[in-house]
N, C-alpha and C positions, 0 to 999 in steps of 0.2 A: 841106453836106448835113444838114438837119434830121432831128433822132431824135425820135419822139413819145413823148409823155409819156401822155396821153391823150385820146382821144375820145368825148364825150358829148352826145348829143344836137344841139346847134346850134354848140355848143363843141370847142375842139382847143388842147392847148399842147403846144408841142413847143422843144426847147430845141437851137440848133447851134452846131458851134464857129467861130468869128473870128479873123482876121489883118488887120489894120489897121498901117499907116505914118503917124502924122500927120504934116501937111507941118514942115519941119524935123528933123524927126527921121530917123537913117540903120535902125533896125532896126525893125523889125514888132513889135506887140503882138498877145497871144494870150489868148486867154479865149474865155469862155462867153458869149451869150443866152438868155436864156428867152421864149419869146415866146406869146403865148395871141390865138388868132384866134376872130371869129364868121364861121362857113362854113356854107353852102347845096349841100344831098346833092341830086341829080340820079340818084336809085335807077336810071331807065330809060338814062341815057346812061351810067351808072356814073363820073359824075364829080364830085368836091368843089371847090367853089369858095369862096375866102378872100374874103370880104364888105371886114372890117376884122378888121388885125392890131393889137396892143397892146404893147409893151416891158414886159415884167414887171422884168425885173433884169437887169443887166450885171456880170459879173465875171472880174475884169482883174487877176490877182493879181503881177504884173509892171508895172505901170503905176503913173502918178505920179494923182495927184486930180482934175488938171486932162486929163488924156488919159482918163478913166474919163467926166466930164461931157462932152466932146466927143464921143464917142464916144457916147453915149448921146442928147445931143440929136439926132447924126446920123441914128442909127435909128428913134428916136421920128419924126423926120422924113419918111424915107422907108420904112419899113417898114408903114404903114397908106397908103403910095400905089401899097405894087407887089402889083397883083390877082394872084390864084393860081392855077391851076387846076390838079388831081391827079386820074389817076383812084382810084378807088374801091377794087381790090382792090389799089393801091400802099398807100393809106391803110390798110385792114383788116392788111394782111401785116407794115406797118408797126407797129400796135398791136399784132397775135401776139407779134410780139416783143419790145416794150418788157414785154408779161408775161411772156412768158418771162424775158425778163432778171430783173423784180424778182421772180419765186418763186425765180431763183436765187439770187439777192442774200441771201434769207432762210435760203438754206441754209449759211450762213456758219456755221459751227462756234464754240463757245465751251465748252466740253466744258475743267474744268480740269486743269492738267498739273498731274503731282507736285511740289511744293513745299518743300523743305527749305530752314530757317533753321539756323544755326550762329553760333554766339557765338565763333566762332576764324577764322583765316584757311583761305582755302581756293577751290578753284578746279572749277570743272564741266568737263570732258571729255564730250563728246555722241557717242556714236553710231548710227546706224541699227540698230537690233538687236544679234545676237551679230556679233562680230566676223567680214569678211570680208577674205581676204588675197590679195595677190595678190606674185609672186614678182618681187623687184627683181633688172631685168636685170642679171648680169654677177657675181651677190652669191647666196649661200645663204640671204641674208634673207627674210622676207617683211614685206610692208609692210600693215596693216591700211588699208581702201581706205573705208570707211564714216566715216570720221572728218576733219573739215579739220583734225586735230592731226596730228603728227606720231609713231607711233606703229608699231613693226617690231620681230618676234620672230625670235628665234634657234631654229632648229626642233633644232639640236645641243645645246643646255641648259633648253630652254623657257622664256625667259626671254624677258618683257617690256621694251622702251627707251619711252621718253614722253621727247620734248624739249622744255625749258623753257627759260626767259627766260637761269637761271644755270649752267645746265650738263642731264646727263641724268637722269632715275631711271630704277627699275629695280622689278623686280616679278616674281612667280612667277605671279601672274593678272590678267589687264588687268583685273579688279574695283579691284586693290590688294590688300594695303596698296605704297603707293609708295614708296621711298625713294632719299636722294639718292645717286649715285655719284661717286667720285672719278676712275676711270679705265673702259674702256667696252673692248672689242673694239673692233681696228682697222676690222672690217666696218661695223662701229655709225659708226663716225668718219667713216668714208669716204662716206656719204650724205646728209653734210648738214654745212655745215662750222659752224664752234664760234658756239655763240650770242655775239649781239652783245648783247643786252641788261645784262648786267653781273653782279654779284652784287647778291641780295636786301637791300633796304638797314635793313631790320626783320627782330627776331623769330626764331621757329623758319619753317622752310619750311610750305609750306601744305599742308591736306589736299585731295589729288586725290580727286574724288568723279565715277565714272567713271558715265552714264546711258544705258542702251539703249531708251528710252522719254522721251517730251517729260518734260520738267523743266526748273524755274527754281529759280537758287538762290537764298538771301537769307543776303547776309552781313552780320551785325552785326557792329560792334569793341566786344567785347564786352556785356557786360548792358545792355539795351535802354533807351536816353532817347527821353525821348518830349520836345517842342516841340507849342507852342498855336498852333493856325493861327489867324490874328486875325477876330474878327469872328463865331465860329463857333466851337460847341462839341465840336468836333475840334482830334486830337493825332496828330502824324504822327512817324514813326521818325528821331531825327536823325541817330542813328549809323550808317547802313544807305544804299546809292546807289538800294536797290530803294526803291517809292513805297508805303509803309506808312501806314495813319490806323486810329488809335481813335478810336469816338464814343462818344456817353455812354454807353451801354447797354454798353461795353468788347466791344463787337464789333469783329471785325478787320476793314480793306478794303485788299486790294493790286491794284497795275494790275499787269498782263502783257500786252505787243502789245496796246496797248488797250480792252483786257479786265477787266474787275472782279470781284473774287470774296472773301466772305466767307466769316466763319468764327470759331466764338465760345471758338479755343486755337489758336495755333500750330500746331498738332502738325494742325490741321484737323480732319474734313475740311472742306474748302474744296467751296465752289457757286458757279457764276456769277449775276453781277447785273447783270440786264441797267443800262444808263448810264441810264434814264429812272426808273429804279425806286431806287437812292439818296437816300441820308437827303437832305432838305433841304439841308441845313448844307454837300454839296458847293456848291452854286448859289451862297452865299455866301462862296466862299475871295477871297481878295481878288486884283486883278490883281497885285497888286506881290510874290505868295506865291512862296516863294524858290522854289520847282517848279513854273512857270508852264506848265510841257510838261503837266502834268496837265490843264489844264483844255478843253483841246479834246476830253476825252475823256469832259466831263460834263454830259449830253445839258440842253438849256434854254440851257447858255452862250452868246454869242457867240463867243466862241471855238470852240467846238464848230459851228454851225452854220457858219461860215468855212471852218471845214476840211472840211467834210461839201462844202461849195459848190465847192473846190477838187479834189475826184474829178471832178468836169465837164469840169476845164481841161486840154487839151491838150497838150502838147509837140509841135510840127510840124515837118515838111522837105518839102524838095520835092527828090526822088530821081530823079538819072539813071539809067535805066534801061537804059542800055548800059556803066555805069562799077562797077555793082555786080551780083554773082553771090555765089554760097554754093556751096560743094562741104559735103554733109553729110560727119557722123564716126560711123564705128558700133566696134561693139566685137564682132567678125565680122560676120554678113552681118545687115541689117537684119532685128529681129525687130519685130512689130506687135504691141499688145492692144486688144482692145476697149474703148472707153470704154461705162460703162454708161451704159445709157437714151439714147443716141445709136446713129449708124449709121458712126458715126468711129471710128478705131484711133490711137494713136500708137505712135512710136518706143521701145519699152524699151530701147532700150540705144545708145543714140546721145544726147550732149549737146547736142544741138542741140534745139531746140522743133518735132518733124518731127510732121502731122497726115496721115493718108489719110482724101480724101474720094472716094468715088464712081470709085476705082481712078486718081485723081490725089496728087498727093503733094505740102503745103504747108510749107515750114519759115519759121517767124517767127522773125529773129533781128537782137538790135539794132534794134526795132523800125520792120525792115520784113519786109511778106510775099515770100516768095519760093516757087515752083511751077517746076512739073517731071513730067512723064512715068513719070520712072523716079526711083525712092525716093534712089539715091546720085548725083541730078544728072548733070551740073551743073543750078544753080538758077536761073530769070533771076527780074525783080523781077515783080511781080504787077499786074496792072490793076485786080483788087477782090478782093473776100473773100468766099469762101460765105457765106450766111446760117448753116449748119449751125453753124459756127464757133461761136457767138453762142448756140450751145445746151449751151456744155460745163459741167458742175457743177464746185464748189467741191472736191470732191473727188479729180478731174481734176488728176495735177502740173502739167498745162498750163494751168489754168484761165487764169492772169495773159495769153496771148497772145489773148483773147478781148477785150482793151482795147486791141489795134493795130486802127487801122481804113486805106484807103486813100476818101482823099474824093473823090479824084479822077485820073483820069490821062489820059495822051495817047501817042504813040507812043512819044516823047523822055524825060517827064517823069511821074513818079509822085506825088504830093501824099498824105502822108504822117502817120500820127500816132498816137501812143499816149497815153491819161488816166493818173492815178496807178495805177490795176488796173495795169497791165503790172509795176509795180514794188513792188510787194505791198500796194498802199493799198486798203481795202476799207469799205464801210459793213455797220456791224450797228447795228436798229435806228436812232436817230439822231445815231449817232456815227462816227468812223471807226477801223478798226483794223487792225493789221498782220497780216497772214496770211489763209489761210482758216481753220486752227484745224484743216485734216488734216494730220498727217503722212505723209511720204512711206514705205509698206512695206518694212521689211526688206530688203534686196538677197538676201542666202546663196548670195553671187558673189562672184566675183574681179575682174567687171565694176558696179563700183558706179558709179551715177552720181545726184551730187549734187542735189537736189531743192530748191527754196525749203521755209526750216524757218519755224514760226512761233516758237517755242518756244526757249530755250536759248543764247540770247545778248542778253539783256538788252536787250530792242529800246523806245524809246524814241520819242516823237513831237519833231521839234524844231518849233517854229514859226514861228521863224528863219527857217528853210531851206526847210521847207514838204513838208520829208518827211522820211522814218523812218531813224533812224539806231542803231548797236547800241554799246552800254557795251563795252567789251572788257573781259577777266577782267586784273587785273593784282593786284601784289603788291608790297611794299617799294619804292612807287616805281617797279617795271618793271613795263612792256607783256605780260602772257603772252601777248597773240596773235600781234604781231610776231614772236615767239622761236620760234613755233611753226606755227599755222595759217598766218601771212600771209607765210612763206619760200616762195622760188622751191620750187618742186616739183611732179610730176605727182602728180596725183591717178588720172588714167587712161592706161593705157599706148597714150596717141595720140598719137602724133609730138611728144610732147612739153607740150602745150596741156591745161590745166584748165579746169573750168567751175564757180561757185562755188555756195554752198549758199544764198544769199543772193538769190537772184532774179536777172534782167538786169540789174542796178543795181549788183550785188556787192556789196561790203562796204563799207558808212562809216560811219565811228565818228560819234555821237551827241557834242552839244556843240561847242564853242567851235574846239577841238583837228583835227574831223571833218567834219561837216556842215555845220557854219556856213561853213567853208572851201572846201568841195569838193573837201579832200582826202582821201584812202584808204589804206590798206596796199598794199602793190603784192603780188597774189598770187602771180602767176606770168607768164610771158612768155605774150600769146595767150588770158588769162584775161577772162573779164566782168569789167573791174577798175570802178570806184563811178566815173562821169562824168554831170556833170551840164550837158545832159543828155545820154543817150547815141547820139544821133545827131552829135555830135561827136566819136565815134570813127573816125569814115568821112569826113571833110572830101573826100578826092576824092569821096565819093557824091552832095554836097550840089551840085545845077542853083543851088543863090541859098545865100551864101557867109551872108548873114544869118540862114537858118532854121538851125534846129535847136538854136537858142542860147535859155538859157533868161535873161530878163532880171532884175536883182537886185529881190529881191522889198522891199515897202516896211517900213520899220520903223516908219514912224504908228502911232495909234492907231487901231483898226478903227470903221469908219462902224456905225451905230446898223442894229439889225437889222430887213430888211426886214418887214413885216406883210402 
């Protein structure tokens, strides 16, 4: 199903997604075309007719060199021999909303988050606002519900627990100051059993620096070294995992979610910079620079424009439609909000991605659509998508489910697919970044429910992997998320099951260890846990045992950028 791009005059390019098997091969490749036709408007019959079409670019980001060249020659082939014909107000309805799409696109947020650098050890605790609690069953505890840490007060002493990697602290206000304890209440004990991560294998214990508002931390090991990026007269932080450079003028530049932002002291304040607007001297870091994850996010690269090309590319399945349902989850009876500058409401307080359009009820999950009559289902699979969908802003927690499309279906079988969007991959300007750049509101509930954050866990581009992956906070050689966030545990009191703060995708650790692997934390039994990709969660859903597999992407050197 072709998406336009645009229409002018005698001209049309419009770009759709591909599944191809070449002979020999057992699995299907997926990518993108772009294609640019000259067409002939028929005003009076109201119909467009495709004269000759053109192959602009093919991209195949799972595929080998020689299945990109076949594949291409096949469409150059026959794509300028198969005539078209559309009506008119398909094409115009069509264009409505490729602009709509990219004025939304624009509304990507970049708005800097608070920024603290420390020259000591120390670790960010994030929560949605002031703390919200809700009462663990069977226990006088309460468990604070806005945070994926672990975190429960004692309403008998007012005292604060935070579990860590090496045992618990302890605190008179979840601000801090935190300290560590030797022995805990049995109630404290009793909800979580004895961290597995060890003892801290350095130093003093770290400082907890608790955030009720987007923030990034930046830890130095101690006073600040700087290293010469070669080639260029930029100097990047060595002792720091955050991505630090001074240029000449000793102005700062750090990435966040893809994001740039200067600043001419530490202490800020910090502005955004848009990626096209950068000193020169990024353009020239070199490929072999030991933080090669930087460069796709400095607009001019080839790197940069690969990863932009790779928002087009697909993940697909083809979906039994009698072997998959959804029973949603609310937290009491469904409540709706309005989405602004739409005619759509979603679910507040259901973890599930539930949309009301038009007194119908859609919930996306594990990217596929599913619809319904009545708001708590059951759900069956969907046969297309409103268009309304396609008008929700960046604003919107639901934004990411406006990149599940369905291409096609039949009475059996649903054809299937979500772009990087679903799983928080975004363009601003001409680069790509993580997040929208809103935070999710406050809860001042006992019904919190976890929203994609952009913000506050060190989110990192790999290139490797070909998508976003988060640094985990850790200390003396231990994992603090493991110890803490990434333990079995509810987050919402529903039968048991979380839903993470991480998008559909859940959590995967960035690098070697994470991403590269497509391996995860394991959250919770029932949770979004990081699969790649995640229509391999549902293997009974999958009509062709082949789709929904994402294939290893290549480690060449990237082809020379198209003109």
């Amino acid at each position: 199903q072709p998406q336009l791009e645009t229409f002018k005059e005698n001209s049309l390019t419009s770009r759709s997604a591909v599944s191809v098997t070449p002979a020999g091969f057992e699995e299907p490749v997926f990518g993108t075309v772009w294609v640019a036709a000259r067409v002939a408007t028929d005003r009076a019959a109201g119909v467009v007719t495709c004269e000759k079409a053109f192959v602009k670019q093919v991209r195949l980001p799972g595929a080998s060199d020689e299945q990109v060249k076949k594949l291409t020659e096949i469409l150059k082939t026959e794509v300028p021999r198969k005539g078209l014909s559309i009506s008119l107000d398909r094409v115009l309805a069509m264009l409505d909303l490729a602009k709509t799409e990219e004025a939304v696109k624009s509304e990507i947020a970049a708005s800097p988050p608070r920024i603290i650098p420390v020259t000591h050890p120390a670790v960010l605790v994030c929560l949605d606002g002031e703390p919200a609690f809700s009462r663990i069953e069977n226990s006088k505890l309460l468990r604070v519900v806005n945070t994926p840490y672990t975190i429960v007060m004692d309403p008998g002493t007012a005292k604060f627990y935070l579990r860590a990697p090496w045992g618990w602290l302890r605190a008179s206000d979840y601000r801090g100051p935190w300290e560590k304890v030797e022995s805990i209440p049995d109630s404290v004990a009793a909800i979580a059993p004895s961290p597995a991560g060890g003892e801290a294998k350095s130093g003093a214990d770290p400082e907890i620096i608790v955030a009720t508002e987007p923030t990034e931390l930046v830890v130095i090991e101690g006073e600040p070294e700087l290293g010469f990026v070669e080639g260029t007269d930029l100097y990047y932080l060595l002792n720091s995992k955050s991505d630090v450079f001074v240029d000449s003028s000793n102005h700062l530049y750090i990435l966040l979610s893809g994001r740039w932002f200067t600043a001419s002291d530490k202490r800020g304040p910090w502005s955004h910079v848009p990626s096209d607007q950068l000193p020169e001297s990024f353009k020239a870091i070199p490929k072999t620079f030991e933080r090669p994850h930087v460069l796709a996010c400095i607009s001019g690269r080839e790197e940069a424009h690969f990863a932009r090309l790779d928002t087009f590319v697909p993940e697909t399945a083809a979906i039994k439609r009698k072997a998959a349902s959804v029973t949603p989850l609310y937290v009491g009876e469904p409540e709706f909000t309005p989405i602004e500058g739409t005619a759509l409401s979603y679910a507040a307080n259901s973890p599930h991605d539930i949309l009301k359009i038009d007194e119908r009820y859609y919930c996306c999950y594990d990217g596929v659509w599913f619809e319904s009559d009545a708001p708590k289902g059951p759900m069956a699979v969907s046969g297309s998508v409103p268009p309304a969908v396609y008008s929700l802003p960046p604003n919107c927690p639901l934004y990411h489910v406006k990149f599940v499309h369905v291409y096609d279906a039949t009475d059996e079988i649903a054809y299937v697919g979500y772009t990087p969007g679903y799983i928080g991959c975004y363009t601003l300007g001409n680069t790509i970044v993580h997040g929208t750049g809103y935070e999710p509101q406050p809860v001042g509930s006992s019904s919190a429910i976890p929203r994609p954050h952009t913000y506050g866990f060190s989110c990192a581009y790999d290139p490797s992997a070909g998508k976003w992956g988060f640094r985990a906070p850790s200390y003396g050689g231990v994992e603090w998320f493991a110890s803490s966030a990434g333990e079995k545990r509810e987050v919402l009191p529903l039968s048991g099951l979380s839903f993470t703060w991480w998008g559909p995708a859940g959590y995967s650790l960035f690098g070697a260890a994470g991403s590269q692997s497509g391996q995860a934390p394991q959250l919770t039994e029932g949770s979004s846990v990081s699969s790649d990709p995640i229509y391999q969660r549902h293997p009974d859903w999958l009509a062709r045992e082949s789709w929904g597999r994402k294939l290893a992407r290549r480690q060449e050197s990237l082809p020379p950028t198209p003109t």
